[in-house]
GUKOLGU-663786 format. One record per residue (C-alpha): residue number from 1; x, y, z. Coordinates in pm, 1 decimal. Last residue first. Example, Ala and Ser with C-alpha at 12.3 -4.5 7.8 and 13.67 -1.06 7.14 Angstrom:
REM residues 2
PT     n         c1         c2         c3
PT     2     1367.0     -106.0      714.0
PT     1     1230.0     -450.0      780.0
This chain:
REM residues 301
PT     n         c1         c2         c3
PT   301    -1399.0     5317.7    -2891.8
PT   300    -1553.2     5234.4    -2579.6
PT   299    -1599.5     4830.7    -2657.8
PT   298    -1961.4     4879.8    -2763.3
PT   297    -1969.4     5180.5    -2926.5
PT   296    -1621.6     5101.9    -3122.8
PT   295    -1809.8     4703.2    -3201.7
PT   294    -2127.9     4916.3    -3300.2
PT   293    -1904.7     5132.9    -3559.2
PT   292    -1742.2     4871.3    -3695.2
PT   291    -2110.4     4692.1    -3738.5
PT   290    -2238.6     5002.3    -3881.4
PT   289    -1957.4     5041.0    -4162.9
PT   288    -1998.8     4684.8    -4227.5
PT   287    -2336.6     4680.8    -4337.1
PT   286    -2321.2     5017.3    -4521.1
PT   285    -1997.7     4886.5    -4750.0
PT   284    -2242.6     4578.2    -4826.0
PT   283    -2523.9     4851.5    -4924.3
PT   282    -2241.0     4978.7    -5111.6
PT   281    -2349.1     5369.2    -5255.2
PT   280    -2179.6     5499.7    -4973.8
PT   279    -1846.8     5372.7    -5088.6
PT   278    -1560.9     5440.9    -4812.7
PT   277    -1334.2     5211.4    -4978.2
PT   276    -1149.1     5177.6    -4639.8
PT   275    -1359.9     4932.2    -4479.2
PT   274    -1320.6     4672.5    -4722.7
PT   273     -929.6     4665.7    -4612.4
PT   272     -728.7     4648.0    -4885.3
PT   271     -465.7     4351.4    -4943.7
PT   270     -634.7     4292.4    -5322.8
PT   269     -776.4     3943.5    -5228.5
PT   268     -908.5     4125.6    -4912.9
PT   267    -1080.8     4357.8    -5083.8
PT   266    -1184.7     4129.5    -5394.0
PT   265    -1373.8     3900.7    -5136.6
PT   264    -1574.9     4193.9    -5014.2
PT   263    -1619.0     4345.9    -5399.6
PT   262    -1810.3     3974.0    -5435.1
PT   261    -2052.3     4058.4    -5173.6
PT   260    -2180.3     3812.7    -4889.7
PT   259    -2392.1     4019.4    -4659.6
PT   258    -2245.6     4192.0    -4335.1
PT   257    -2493.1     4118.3    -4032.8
PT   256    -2483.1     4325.2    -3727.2
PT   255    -2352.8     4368.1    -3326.5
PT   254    -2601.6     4114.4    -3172.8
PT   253    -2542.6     4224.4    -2823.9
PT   252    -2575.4     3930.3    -2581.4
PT   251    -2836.3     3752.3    -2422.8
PT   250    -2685.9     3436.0    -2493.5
PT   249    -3029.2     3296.9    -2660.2
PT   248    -3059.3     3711.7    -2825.3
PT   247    -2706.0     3660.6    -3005.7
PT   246    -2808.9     3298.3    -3081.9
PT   245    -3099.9     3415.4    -3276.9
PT   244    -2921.9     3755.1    -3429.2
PT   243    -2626.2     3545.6    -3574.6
PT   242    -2890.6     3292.9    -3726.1
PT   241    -3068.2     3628.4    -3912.8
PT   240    -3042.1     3426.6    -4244.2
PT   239    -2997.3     3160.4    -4462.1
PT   238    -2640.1     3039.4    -4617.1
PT   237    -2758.9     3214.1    -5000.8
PT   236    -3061.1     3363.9    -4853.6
PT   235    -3026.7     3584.4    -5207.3
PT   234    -3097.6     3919.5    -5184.9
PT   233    -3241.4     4094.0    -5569.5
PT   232    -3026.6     4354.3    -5688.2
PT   231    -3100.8     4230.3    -6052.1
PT   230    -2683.8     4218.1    -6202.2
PT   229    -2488.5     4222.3    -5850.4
PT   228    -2717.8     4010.5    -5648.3
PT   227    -2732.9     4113.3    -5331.5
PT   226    -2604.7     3833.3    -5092.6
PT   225    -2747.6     3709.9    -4780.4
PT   224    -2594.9     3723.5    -4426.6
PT   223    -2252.1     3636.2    -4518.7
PT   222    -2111.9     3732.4    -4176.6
PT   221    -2355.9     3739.5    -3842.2
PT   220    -2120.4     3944.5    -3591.1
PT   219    -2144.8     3833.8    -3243.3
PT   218    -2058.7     4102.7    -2911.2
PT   217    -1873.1     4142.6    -2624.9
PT   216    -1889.1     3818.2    -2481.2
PT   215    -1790.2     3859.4    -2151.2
PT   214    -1462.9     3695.9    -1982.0
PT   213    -1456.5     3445.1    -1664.8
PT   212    -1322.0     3160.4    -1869.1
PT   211    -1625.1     2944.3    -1919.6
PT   210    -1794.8     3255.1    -2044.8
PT   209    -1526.6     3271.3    -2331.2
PT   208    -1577.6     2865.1    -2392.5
PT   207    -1961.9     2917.0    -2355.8
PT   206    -1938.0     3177.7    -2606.0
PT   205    -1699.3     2976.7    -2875.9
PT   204    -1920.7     2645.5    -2827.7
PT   203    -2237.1     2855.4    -2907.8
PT   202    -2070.7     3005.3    -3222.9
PT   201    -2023.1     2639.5    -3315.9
PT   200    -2381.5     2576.7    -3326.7
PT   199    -2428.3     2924.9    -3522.9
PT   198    -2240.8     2730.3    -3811.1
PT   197    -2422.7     2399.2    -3826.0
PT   196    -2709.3     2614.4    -3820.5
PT   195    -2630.6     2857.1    -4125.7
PT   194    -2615.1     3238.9    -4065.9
PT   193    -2232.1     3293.9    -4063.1
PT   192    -2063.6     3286.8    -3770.1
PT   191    -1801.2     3573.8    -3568.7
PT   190    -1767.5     3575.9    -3234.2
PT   189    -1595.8     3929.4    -3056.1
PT   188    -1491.6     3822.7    -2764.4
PT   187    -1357.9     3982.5    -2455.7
PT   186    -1166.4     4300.5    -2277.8
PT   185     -851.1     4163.7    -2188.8
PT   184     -675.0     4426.8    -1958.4
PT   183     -340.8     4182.6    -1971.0
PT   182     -271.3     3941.2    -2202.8
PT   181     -106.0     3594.8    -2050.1
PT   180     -419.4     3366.4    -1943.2
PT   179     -708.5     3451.6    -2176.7
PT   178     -412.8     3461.2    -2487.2
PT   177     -288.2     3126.3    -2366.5
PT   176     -673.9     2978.2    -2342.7
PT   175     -714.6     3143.8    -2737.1
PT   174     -416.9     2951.3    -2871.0
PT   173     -441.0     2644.7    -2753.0
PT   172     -776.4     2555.7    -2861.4
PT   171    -1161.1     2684.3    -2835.5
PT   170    -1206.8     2658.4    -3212.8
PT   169    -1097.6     2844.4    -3526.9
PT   168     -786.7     3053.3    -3530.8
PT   167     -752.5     3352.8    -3307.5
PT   166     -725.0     3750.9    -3449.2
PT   165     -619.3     3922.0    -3193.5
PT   164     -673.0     4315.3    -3155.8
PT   163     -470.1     4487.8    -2958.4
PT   162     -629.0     4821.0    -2846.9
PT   161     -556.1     5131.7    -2677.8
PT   160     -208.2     5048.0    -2694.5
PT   159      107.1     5253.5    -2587.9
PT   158      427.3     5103.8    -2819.1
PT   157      403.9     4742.9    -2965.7
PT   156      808.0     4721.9    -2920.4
PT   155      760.0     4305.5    -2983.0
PT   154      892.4     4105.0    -2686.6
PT   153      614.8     4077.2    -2411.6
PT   152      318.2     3992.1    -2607.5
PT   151      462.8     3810.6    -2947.1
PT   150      721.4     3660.0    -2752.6
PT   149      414.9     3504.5    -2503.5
PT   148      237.3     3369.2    -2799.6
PT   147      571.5     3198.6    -2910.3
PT   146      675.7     2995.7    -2584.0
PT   145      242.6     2948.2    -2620.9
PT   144      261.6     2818.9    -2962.1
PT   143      540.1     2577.5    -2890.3
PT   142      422.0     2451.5    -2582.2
PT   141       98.5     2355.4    -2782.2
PT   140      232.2     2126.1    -3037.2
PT   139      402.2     2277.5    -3367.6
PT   138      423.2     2181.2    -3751.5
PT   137      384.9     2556.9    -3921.6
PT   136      373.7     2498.2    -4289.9
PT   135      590.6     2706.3    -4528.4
PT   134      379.5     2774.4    -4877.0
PT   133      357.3     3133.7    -4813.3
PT   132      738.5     3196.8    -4783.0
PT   131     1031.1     3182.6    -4558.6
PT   130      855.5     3214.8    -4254.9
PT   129      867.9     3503.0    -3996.0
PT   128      641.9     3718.7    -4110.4
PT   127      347.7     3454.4    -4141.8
PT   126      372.8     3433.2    -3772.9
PT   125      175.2     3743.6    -3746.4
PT   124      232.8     4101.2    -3566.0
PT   123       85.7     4399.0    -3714.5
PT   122       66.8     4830.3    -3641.6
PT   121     -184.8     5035.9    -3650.6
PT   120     -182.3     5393.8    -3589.4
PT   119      102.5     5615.5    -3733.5
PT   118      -30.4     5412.3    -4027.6
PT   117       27.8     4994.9    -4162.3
PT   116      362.7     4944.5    -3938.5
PT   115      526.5     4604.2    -3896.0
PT   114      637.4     4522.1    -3555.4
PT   113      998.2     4520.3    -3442.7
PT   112     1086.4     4264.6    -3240.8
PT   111     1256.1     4367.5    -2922.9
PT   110     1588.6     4349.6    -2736.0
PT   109     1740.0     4595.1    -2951.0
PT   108     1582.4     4669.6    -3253.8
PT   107     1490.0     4369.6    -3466.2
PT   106     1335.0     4339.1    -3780.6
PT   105     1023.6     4123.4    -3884.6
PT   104      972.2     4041.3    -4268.6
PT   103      726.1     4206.2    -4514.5
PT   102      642.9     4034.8    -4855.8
PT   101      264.4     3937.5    -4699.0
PT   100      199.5     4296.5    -4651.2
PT    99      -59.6     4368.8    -4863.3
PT    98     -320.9     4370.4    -4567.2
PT    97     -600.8     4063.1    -4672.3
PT    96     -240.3     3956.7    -4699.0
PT    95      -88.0     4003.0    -4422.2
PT    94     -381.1     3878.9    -4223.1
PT    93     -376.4     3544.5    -4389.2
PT    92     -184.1     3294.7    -4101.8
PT    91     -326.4     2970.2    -4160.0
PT    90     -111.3     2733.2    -3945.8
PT    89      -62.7     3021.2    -3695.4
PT    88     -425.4     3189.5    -3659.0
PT    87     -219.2     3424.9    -3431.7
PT    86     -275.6     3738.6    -3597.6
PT    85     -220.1     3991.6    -3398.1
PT    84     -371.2     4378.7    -3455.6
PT    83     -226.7     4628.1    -3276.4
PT    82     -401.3     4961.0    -3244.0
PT    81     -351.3     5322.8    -3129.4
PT    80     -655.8     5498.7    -3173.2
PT    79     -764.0     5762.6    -3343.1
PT    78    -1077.8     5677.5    -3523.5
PT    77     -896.4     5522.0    -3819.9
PT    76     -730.2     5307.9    -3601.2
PT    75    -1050.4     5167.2    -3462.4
PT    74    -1143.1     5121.2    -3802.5
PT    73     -864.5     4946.5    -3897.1
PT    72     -900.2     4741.8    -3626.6
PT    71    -1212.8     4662.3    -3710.9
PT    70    -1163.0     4547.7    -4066.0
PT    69     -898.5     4366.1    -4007.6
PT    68    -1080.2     4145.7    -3755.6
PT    67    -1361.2     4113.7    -3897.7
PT    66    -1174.1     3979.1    -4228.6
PT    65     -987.6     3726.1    -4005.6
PT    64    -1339.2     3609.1    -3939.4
PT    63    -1496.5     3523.8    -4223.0
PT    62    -1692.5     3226.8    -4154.2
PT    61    -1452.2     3000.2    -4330.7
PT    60    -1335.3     2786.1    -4002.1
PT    59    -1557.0     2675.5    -3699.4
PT    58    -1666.1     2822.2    -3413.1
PT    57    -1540.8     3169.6    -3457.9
PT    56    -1293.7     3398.6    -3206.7
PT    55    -1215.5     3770.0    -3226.4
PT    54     -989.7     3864.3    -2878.7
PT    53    -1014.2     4191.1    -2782.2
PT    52     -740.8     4307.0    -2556.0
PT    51     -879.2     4683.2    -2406.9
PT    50     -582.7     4938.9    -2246.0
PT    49     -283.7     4818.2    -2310.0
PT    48       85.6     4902.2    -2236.8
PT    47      255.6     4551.4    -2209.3
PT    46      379.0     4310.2    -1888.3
PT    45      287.1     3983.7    -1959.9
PT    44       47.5     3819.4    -1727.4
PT    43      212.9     3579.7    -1477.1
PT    42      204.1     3180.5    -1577.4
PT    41       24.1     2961.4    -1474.2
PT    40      164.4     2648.3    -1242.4
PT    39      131.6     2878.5     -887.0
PT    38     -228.8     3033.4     -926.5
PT    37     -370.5     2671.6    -1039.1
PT    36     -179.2     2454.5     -849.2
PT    35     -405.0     2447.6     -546.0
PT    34     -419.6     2041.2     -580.2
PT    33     -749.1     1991.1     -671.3
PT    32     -718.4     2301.3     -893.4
PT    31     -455.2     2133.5    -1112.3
PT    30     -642.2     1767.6    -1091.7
PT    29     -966.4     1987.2    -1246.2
PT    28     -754.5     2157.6    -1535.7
PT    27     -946.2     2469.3    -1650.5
PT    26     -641.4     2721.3    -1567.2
PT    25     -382.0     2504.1    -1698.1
PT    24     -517.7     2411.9    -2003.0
PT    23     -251.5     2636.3    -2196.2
PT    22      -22.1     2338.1    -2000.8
PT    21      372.8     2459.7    -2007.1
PT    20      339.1     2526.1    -1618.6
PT    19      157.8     2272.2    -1592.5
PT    18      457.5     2023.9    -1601.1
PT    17      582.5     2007.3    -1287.9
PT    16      218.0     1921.1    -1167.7
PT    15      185.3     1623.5    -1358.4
PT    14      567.9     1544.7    -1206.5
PT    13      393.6     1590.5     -872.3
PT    12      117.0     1405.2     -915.4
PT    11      315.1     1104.4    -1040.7
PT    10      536.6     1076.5     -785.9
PT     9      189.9     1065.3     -561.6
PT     8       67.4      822.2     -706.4
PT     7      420.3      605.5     -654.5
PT     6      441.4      665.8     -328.3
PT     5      113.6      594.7     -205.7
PT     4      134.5      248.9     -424.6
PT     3      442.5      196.4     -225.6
PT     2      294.6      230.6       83.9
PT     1        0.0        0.0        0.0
């Protein structure tokens, strides 16, 4: 029996050794048993920011690395001082919905230099530091958080009102290390598309964020129709209004719906925000403009 004893708890203690290097860390039940949870994290990295919103979707193809550009151009278009990180690492496509997929990170110093759209925003992404497009990245979770944390702590981000993070799909790695290391995180922004077996998804992504302590601050409803560009006539090409329904279940703010629009796909195909075209005529130029302004009203923009 004594050397049963001995041997469990051996064990426990090199589980607990290794927590430290566990994104799960903070939802771990055996961690919390044992009071591990404060100890094993991490601290928060030390940065200037005021508001750390994190833009998550269920599932892939919903559109929202386009959100995310979108909005923090917008938020750096109203004056503020923005970072936007991409950390969707195996499909890293910020750059070039930006036109900056050619850039590379510099050094200066002790820190990594980001790369500078305006006087306003500036971008991180992993796609900067691989030797072209093509280059998969083949890493397990202790990887992507050793590399999360760099892209916190070690890049010369400057006085932020807002970092914007762009997450890849799902309730993985990447979004628990940015809950646990970023300071002053604000929430979630979730984007879906109308369909069910995409708003079903969207649920996982709020519980997840309400799972860890943070508000949801709002769910976007992408590809909500499309206008027809030769009759004008909406097509309910993936349905419609499923954003809204799940927005209202979670009791949330439903921040808008952006139709599908060919010019929309162009934009980021180009590496020019959507936002930027400033068309007035666009009903899809419209939709977005009032959801980036929502998401400013909404997060104190």
């Amino acid at each position: 029996m004594a050397k049963k004893e001995t041997k469990k708890k051996q064990e426990q203690e090199e589980c607990n050794s290794n927590c430290a290097g566990c994104a799960s860390a903070s939802t771990c039940s055996s961690v919390k048993k044992e009071g591990q949870a404060a100890g094993g994290l991490p601290p928060k990295v030390k940065m200037d920011v005021k508001h750390v919103i994190m833009v998550l979707s269920g599932k892939g193809g919903v559109g929202k690395s386009t959100v995310s550009v979108n909005l923090a151009y917008a938020l750096s278009a109203h004056g503020r001082k923005v970072g936007l990180l991409d950390l969707d690492m195996h499909g890293p496509n910020v750059p070039k919905m930006l036109g900056i997929e050619d850039h590379k990170l510099g050094v200066m110093g002790q820190q990594i230099e980001p790369v500078r759209i305006t006087g306003n925003l500036s971008v991180i992404s992993m796609a900067f530091l691989l030797p072209d497009t093509s280059t998969p990245i083949i890493w397990r979770g202790p990887m992507k958080m050793a590399a999360i944390q760099q892209f916190l702590g070690d890049v010369n981000w400057g006085p932020l009102d807002y970092l914007v993070v762009d997450l890849p799909p799902g309730t993985g790695d990447e979004a628990l290390t940015i809950a646990q290391l970023a300071p002053n995180v604000r929430g979630a922004v979730i984007v879906t598309t109308p369909q069910d077996v995409a708003t079903l998804d969207a649920r996982k992504s709020a519980k997840f964020i309400e799972k860890l302590g943070l508000p949801v601050i709002g769910v976007v409803e992408n590809m909500s129709g499309m206008v027809c560009p030769h009759c004008g006539v909406e097509i309910e090409l993936f349905g419609k209004g499923g954003g809204k329904k799940i927005a209202d279940e979670l009791k949330v703010p439903f921040l808008g719906s952006i139709p599908l629009d060919i010019e929309m796909r162009k934009a980021g195909d180009e590496g020019r925000p959507f936002i930027i075209r400033r068309s007035s005529e666009s009903p899809t130029w419209k939709s977005v403009d009032r959801v980036m302004e929502e998401l400013i009203r909404v997060t104190g923009g």
